[in-house]
C-alpha positions as CSV (number, residue, x, y, z in Angstrom):
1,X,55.4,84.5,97.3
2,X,57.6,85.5,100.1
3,X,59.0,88.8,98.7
4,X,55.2,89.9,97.4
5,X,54.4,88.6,101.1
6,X,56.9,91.2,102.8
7,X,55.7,93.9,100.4
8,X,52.5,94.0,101.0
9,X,53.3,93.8,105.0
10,X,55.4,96.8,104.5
11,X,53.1,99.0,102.5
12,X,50.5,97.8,104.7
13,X,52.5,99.0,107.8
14,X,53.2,102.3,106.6
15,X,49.7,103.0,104.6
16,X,51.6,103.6,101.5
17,X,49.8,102.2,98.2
18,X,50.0,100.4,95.2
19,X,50.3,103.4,92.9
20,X,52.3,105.2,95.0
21,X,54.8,102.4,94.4
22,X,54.4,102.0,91.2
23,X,54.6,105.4,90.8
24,X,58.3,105.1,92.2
25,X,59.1,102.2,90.3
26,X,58.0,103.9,87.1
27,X,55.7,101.1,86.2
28,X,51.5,100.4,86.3
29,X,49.7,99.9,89.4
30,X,48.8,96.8,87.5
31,X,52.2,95.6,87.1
32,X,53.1,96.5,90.9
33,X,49.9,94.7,91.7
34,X,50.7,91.0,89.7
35,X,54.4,91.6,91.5
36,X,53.3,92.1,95.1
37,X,50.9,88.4,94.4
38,X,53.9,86.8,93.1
39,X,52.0,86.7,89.3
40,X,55.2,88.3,88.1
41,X,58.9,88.9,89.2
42,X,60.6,92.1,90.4
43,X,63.9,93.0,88.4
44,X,66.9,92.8,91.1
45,X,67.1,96.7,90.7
46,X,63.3,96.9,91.9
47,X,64.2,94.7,95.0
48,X,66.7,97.4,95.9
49,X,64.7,100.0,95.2
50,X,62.0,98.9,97.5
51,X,64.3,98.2,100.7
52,X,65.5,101.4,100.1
53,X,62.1,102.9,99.7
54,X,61.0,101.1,103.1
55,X,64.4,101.7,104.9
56,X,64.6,97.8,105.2
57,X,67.6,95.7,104.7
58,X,68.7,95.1,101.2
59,X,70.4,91.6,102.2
60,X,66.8,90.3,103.2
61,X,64.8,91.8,100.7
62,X,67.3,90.0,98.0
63,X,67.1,86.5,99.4
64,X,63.3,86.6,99.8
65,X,63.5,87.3,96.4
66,X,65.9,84.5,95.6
67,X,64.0,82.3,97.4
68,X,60.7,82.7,95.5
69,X,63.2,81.9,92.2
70,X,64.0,78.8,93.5
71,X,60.7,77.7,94.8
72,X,59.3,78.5,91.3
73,X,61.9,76.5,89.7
74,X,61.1,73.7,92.0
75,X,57.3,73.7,91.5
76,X,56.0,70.5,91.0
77,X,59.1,68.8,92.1
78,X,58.1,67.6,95.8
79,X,60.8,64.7,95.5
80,X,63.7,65.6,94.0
81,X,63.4,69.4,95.5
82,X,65.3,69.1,98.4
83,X,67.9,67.1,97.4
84,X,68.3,69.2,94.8
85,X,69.0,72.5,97.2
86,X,71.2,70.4,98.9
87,X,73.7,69.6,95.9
88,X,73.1,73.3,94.8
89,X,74.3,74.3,98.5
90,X,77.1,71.7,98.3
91,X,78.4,73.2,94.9
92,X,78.1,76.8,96.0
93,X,80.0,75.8,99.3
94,X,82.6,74.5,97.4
95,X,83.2,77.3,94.7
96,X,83.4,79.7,97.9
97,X,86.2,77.8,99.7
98,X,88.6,76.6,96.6
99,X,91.6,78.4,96.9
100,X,92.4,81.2,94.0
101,X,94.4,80.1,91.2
């Protein structure tokens, strides 16, 4: 729940609320409300939106977002989770440094 986290900290911050946002998003307070707990993901274009909404950087409002992805998908899996990062980050390391064809 970092990027519902950073949201809320934000709106908090500048005494904007939940309507208001959802207002800008074009979706229910409701809807805004289950994002900013982390009961539901934000699309990629509502990330942006946001960190442009709060003048904030885009970059770090994307990778919190990312980062709740992957903790989701590694929910349960206390064991195997790290490791699991770590062959991801391996893989990712490698696609980024192979030399174009």
């Amino acid at each position: 729940m970092l990027f519902g986290n950073k949201i809320r900290a934000l709106r908090d911050e500048q005494g904007v609320l939940q309507r208001q946002l959802a207002a800008y998003l074009e979706i229910d307070t409701p809807m805004f409300s289950k994002i900013e707990r982390g009961d539901r993901r934000a699309k990629r274009s509502q990330v942006i939106m946001l960190a442009e909404y709060f003048r904030v950087d885009e970059k770090e409002m994307l990778t919190l977002w990312l980062a709740d992805k992957i903790l989701d998908a590694l929910e349960g899996e206390e064991e195997l989770g790290l490791c699991a990062i770590e062959t991801a980050k391996s893989k990712m390391a490698d696609t980024f440094t192979e030399e174009p064809r």
